[in-house]
N, C-alpha and C positions, 0 to 999 in steps of 0.2 A: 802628443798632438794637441795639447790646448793651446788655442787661437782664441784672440779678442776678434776674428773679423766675422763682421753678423752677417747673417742672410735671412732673408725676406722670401717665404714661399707663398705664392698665392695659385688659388684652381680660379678659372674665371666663376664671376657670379653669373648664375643659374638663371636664366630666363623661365619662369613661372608659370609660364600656360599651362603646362601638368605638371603630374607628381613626378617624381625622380625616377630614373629607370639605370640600366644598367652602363650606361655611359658617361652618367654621371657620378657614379659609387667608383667606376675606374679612376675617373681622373681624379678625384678627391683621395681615393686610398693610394694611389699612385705618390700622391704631394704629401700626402700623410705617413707615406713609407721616408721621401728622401729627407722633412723635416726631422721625423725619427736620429735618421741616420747622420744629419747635420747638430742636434742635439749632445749624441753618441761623441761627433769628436770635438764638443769642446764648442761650438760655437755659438754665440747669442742667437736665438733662435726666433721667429715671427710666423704665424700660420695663419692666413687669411681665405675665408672663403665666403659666400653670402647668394644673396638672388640678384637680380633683375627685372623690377618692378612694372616700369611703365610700356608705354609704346600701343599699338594699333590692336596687337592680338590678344593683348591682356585687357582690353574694353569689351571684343568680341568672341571671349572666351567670359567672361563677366555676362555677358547678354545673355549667352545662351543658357547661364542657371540664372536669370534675373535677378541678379544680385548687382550690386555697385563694386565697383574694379577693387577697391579697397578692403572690401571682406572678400574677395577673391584672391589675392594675392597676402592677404593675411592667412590665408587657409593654406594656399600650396607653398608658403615660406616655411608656417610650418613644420609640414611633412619635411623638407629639407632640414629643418632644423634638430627637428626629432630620429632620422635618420642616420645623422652621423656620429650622439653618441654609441648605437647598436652596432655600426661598423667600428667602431673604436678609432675612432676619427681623434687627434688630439689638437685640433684647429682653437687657436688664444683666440681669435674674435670671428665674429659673423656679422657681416656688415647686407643692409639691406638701401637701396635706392630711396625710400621711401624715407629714413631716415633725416630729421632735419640738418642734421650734422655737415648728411655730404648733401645735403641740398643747398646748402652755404655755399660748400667748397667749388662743385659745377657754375654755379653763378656766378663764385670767384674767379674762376679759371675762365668762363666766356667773357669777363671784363677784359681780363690781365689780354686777353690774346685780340678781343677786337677793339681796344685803346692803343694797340699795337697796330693796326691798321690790317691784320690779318685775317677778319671777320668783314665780309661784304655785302650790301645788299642787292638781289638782282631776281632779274624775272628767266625762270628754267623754265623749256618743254622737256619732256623726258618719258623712258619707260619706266615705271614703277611696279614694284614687287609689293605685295602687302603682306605677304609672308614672312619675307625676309626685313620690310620697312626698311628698303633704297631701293635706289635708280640703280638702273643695270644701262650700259654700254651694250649697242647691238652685238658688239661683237662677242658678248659676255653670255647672249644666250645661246642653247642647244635648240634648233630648230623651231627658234623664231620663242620659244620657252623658258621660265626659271630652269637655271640646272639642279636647283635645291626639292622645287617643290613641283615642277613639270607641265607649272600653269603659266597661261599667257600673262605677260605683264599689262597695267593699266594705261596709258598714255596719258597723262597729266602736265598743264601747264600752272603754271601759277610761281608768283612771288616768291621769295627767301633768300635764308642768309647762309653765306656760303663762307667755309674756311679754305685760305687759299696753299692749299697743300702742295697744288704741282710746284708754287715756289723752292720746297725740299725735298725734288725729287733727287737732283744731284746730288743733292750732302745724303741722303738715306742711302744710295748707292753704294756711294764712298764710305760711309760709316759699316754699312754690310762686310764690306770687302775684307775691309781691317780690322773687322774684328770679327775674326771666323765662330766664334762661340756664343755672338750674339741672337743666333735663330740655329740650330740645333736638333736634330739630325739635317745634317747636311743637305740630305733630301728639300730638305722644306727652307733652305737658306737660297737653294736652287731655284726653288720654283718662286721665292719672292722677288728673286735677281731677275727670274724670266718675266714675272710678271711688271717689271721697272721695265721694261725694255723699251713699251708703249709710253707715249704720254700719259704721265699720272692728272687725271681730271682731279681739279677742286671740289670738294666733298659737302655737299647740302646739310649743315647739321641743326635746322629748322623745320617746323611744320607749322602751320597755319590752323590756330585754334576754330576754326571755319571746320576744320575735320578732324581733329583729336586735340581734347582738353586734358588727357591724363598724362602727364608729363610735367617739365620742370620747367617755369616761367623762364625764357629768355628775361636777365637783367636788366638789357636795352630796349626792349620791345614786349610788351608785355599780352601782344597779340600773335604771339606765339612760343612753342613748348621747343626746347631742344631735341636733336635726334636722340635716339636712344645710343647708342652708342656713344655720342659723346658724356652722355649722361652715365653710363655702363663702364666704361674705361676708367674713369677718374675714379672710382671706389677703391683703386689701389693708390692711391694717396690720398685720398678723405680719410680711410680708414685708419692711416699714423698720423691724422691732425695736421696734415698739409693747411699750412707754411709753416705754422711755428714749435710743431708736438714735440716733445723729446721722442717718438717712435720714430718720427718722420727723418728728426735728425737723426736717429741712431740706426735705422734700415735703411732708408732709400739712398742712395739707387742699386743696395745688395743685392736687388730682387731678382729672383726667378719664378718667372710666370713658367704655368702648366696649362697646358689648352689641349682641345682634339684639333684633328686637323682641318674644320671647315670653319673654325673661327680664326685660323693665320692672318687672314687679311685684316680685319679690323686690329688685331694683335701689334702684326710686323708695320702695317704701314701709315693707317690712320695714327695708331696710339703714338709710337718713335715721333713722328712729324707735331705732332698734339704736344707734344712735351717739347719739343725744339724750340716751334713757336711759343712756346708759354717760358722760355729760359730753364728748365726743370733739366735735371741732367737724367740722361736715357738709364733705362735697367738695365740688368746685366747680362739675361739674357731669357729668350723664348724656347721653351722645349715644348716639341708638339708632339702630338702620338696619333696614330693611327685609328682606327675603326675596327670596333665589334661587331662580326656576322653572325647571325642565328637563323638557324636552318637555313644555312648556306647564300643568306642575302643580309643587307643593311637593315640596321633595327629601324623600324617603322610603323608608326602606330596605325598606320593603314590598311595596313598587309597583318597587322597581329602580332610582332613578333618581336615586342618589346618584352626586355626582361626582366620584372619587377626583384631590386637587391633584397625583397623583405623576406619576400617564398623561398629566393634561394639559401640565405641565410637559415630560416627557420627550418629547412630540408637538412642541410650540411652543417653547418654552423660557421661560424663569422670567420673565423683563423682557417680554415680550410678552401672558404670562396677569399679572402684576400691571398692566400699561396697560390691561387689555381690561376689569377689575373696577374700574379707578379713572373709567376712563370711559365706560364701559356702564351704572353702576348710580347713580340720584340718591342720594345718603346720603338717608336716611327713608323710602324708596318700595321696591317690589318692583322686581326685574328678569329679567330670560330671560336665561339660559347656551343658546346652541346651538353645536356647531361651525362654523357657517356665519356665526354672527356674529363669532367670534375671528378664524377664518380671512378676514372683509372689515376687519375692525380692522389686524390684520398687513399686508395685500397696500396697502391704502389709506392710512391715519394713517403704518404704522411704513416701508413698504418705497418708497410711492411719495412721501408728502411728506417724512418726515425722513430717510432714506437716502438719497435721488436728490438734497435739496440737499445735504446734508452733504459728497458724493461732489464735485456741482455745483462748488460753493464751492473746494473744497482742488483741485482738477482746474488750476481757473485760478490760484488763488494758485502753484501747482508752474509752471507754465505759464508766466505772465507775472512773476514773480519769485522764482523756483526754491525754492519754500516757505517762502520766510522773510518775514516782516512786513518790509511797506517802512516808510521815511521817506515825512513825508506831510508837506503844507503846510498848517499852522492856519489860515490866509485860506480856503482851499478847504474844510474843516474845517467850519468855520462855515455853508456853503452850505445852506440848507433843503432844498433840492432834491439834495441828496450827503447829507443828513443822516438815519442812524436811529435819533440818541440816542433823539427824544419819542418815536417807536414803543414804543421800548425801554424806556421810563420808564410808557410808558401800561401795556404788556404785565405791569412787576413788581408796579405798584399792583392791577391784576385780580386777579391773582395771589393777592398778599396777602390782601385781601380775599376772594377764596374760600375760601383755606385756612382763615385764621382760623376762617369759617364754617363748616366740613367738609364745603366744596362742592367736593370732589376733580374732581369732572366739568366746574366751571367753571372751575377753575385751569387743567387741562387744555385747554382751549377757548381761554384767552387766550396760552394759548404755541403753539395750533395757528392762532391768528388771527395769531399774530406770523411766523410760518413764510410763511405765505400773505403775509404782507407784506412779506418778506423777498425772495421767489420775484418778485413782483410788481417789487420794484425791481432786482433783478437784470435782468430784461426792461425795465424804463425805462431806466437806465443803461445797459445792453448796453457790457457789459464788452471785448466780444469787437471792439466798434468803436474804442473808444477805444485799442484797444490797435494797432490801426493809424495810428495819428495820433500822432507824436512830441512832437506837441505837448501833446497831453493827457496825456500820460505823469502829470503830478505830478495829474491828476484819474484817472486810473485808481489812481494808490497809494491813494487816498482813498477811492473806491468798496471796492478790494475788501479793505482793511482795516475798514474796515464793516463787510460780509459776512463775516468770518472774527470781529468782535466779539459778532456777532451768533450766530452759533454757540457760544462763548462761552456767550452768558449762556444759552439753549437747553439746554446743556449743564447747565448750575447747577439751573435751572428742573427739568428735569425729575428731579434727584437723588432724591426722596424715593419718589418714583413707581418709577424705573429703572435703580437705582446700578449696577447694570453699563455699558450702553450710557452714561452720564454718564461712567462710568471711562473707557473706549473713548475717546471723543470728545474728553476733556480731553487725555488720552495723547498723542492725533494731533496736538493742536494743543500741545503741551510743555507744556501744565499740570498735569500729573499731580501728584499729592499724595504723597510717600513714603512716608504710610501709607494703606492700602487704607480704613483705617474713617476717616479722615479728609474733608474735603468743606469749599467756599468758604460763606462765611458770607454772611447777605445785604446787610453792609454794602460785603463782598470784592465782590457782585455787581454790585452798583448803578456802581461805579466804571466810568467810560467817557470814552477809552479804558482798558485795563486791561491789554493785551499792549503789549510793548515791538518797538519795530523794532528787527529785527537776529535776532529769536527766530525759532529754523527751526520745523520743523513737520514731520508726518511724510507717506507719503501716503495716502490712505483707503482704509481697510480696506470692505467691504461688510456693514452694520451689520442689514440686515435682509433675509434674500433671501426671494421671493415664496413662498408657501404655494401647492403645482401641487397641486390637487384635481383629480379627474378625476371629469368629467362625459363621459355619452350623447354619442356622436359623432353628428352631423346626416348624414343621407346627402347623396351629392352631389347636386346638380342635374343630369337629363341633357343637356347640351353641345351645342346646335344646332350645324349648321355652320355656316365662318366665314361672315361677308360677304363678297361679290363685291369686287373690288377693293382689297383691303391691299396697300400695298407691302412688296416687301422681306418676303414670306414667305417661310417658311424651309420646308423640305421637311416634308411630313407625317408624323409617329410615330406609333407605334402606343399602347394603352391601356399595354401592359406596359412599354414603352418610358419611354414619362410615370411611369409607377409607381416607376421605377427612384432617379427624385429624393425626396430626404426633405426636405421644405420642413417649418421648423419656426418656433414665433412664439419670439421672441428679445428680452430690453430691455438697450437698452445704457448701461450703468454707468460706461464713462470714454470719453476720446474725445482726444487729439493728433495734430496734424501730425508727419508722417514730416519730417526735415533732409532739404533739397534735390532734396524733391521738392512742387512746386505740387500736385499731383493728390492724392496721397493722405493719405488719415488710419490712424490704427491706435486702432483699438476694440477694448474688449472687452465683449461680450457675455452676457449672464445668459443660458442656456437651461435652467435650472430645476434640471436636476442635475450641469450644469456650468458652468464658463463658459471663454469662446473667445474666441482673437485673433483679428479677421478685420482686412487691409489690404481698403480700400473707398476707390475711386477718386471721389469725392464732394466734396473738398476746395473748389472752385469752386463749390461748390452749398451747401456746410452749412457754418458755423463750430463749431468742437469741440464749443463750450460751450453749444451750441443744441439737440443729439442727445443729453445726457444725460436718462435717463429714457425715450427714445422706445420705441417699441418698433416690429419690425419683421421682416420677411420672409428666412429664413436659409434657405441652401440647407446644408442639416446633412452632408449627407456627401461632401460637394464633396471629389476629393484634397487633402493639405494643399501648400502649396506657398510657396515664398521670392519678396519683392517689397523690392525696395531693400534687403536685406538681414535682412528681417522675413519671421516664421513666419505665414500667411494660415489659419486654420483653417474654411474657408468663405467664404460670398460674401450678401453681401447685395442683395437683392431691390430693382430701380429699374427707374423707368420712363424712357425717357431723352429730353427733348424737344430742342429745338434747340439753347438755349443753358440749359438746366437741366436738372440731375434730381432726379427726383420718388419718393422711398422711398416704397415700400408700405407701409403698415400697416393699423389696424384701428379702428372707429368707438368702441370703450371698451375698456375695459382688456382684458387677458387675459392669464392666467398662462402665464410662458416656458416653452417649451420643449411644448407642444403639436403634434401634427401641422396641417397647414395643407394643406387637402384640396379 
């Protein structure tokens, strides 16, 4: 899959009136996931992101800490700048407004376009937003109000310079039409078609130093600042050194802008028409996404219900809150942020399916060939039924395919269908039998080299998504990369097998431990007495007596046989805020490799005590029948380490 052709991602730049919040760590890790995955096949790569400096609200957000607009907006840049190494953001530049660079470039670009006759002077009445800093069309407000911010606009007359945009409104049209991939979900290529329907009005991109001085000198006029917007737009070509950068020749017009969806319009119609009139050939293409709700309405710092990325990270951790936006939200639709939904993301997706096989997997390869890739036999190889190249080959083309499309949540989906398929053959093969049979020895090397390929590509799969835990996982299995910003390419991917026998491996760390929320305890049931007739009762206790035990739920994360002894195994144990060795005499009842993930009934403060030579930190909960015993456990999940009442 290596390609010489580049792509250009850029998130729009960040208007600065506050700190960052949760709509902006989407869309940034969102451009940050597809750049990844643009990197992944082979492509020259560009990652642009930055702020947005000037304009009306950044004076009178300046005021209100009486500061000058300049150490204001040096402050909330920034927190954005500082932000996105802890997201693991892997963005090449940060471009800021203020910058004199593209303060050049904007003053280049108002020449180029009104020595072209396409900049005019004239006197507007108009309604004005100062929220939003533009004129709104009556027909554009909700009952006589912004639809953004749900205040009357100002009525304003006065002078300026206007770009004469409704000139391209028929070529934007035309250009729309024919190239369907140029605005993205189709949704919002819709709603910009709808929105050309009406006459496109030429667009005010002047103010009148008379009422805001922060902004960027019109070249021709030096009594007044540009809109912001036009000042805001042009960062994605200041930023490759438009006209002459080698970036600029070697990205533009690759680009794929990312935006949410209330910044479409300046995006789809101002900017395309901006670059028309300027001779610039247009980007490639606009993808927009939808909106995050919390607690069941739009983030709004009015209402409270802004989501700070720093809490949720420092709560969950950074690879955990980017899985939970990559695969919670359709790109183009709305979504709900709740803690309840991160915290079933974490306990289910990350802790119980890919941590419990990960764990799974390296358990028995340690086990049955002391971590190191076996020699395997290519007759065996070949067997359909030992085989999970096609899986694996089905799994990367979904893949593909999603990405390409900026279907983050179905990419996601085909590497969680491949896990589940992976699980599934671990339990057809049963590893744990074949390794009792000397004969199948050369078909267990073959099985569970599989399952450790297959981890593997798991690993690769999910890099753009969760480059830590990718780190992690390649680490344990000796693939690690000697530079940390380095990562397998998808041609590196597709290759199978792809580890060599003989290569150790390390043993598994615990890559995702359960999120213990605590919930309302249920009271107890009150306790009939026993039935007439049990055997083998043991003398009666009292409440306080029984009280004395601390039984707690527990899931166990590794699991081997004790040498020379038939009876027992040595587990170790998750109980939420620790974990424990307990020896458990079960060995006749369970194979190692069958108990990972289970979960189950711990007697938590049992003294600790030595068994074959091994530290027992408790005791697990069985029921013991003639020739089996039967662990206790629980009808769905439950987070470790709860009392058990």
């Amino acid at each position: 899959m290596k390609t010489d052709t580049p792509r250009f991602f850029t998130t729009p730049i960040y208007y600065v009136n506050a700190k960052p919040h949760l709509g902006h760590a989407y869309t940034t890790i969102t451009t940050d996931v597809a750049a990844r995955y643009s990197r992944m096949c082979g492509h020259p790569t560009y990652f642009l992101t930055g702020t947005d400096e000037h304009g009306d609200k950044i004076v009178q957000a300046a005021e209100q800490q009486n500061i000058t607009p300049k150490a204001f907006v040096d402050n909330i840049s920034g927190l954005f700048q500082g932000l996105w190494p802890r997201l693991n953001i892997s963005n090449d530049h940060f471009i800021r407004t203020t910058h004199p660079e593209h303060i050049k470039v904007v003053q280049s670009l108002l020449t180029k376009i009104h020595d072209s006759g396409d900049i005019y002077f004239s006197e507007y009445e108009g309604i004005y937003c100062y929220g939003c800093e533009r004129f709104y069309q009556e027909r554009e407000l909700v009952d006589g109000k912004c639809p953004d911010h749900g205040t009357e606009p100002s009525k304003i007359k006065e002078s300026n310079y206007f770009f004469a945009m409704s000139k391209y409104q028929d070529w934007l049209i035309d250009h729309i039409k024919t190239n369907p991939d140029f605005i993205r979900p189709e949704r919002y290529r819709n709603e910009v078609l709808s929105f050309l329907k009406e006459p496109l009005e030429d667009l005010c991109i002047s103010r009148p130093k008379s009422r805001l001085t922060w902004g960027i000198d019109l070249p021709f006029d030096d009594n007044y600042v540009t809109y912001v917007w036009f000042d805001a737009l042009t960062n994605y070509i200041s930023a490759l050194g438009y006209p002459g950068g080698d970036l600029y020749s070697q990205f533009w017009p690759h680009t794929r802008h990312f935006v949410a969806k209330d910044i479409i319009k300046p995006h789809g119609i101002y900017w395309p028409t901006m670059l028309k009139a300027a001779g610039i050939e247009r980007y490639q293409s606009l993808n927009v996404h939808g909106f995050w709700n919390v607690s069941g309405s739009k983030m709004s710092k009015s209402i409270g219900n802004v989501t700070d990325p720093v809490e949720v990270t420092d709560t969950y951790g950074v690879d955990p809150f980017r899985y939970f936006l990559m695969r919670e939200m359709v790109f183009g639709l709305d979504a709900n942020f709740t803690e309840d939904a991160i915290v079933q993301r974490i306990n289910s997706d990350l802790a119980n399916d890919l941590g419990n096989l990960f764990s799974r997997v390296l358990s028995m390869l340690h086990r049955y060939f002391k971590g190191v890739i076996p020699k395997t036999d290519s007759t065996l190889e070949a067997q359909k039924e030992l085989s999970l190249k096609t899986a694996a080959n089905q799994a990367i083309e979904a893949y593909i395919k999603a990405m390409d499309n900026t279907e983050f949540h179905k990419a996601l989906t085909a590497v969680w269908e491949f896990i589940s398929t992976l699980n599934k053959y671990i339990d057809t093969t049963a590893p744990w039998t074949l390794a009792k049979d000397e004969a199948a020895a050369d078909e267990l090397a073959v099985v569970i080299t599989n399952m450790v390929e297959s981890l593997r590509l798991i690993a690769c799969l999910i890099h753009p998504v969760m480059p830590e835990t990718a780190g992690t996982m390649l680490a344990v299995l000796g693939l690690e990369k000697t530079d940390a910003n380095d990562f397998y390419t998808m041609d590196e991917l597709k290759k199978w097998p792809f580890m060599k026998p003989g290569m150790p491996t390390q043993k598994p760390p615990m890559l995702f431990p359960r999120v213990d929320v605590e919930k309302p305890e249920k009271k107890a049931p009150v306790a009939n007495k026993p039935p007439k007739g049990l055997k083998n009762l043991k003398p009666e206790i009292t409440f306080e007596e029984f009280s004395r035990l601390d039984l707690r739920t527990g899931t166990i994360v590794a699991a081997e046989k004790i040498e020379k002894s038939n009876k027992l195994l040595k587990l170790q144990v998750n109980l939420g805020q620790e974990a424990r060795q307990i020896i458990a005499g079960i060995a006749k009842s369970y194979e190692p490799e069958t108990l990972i993930g289970k979960q189950v009934v711990v007697v938590a403060n049992l003294k600790p005590a030595k068994l074959m030579g091994e530290l027992s930190q408790g005791m697990i909960v069985a029921a013991n029948g003639k020739k089996q015993l039967f662990l206790a456990g629980f009808d769905q999940s439950v987070t470790p380490g709860l009392p058990v009442k």
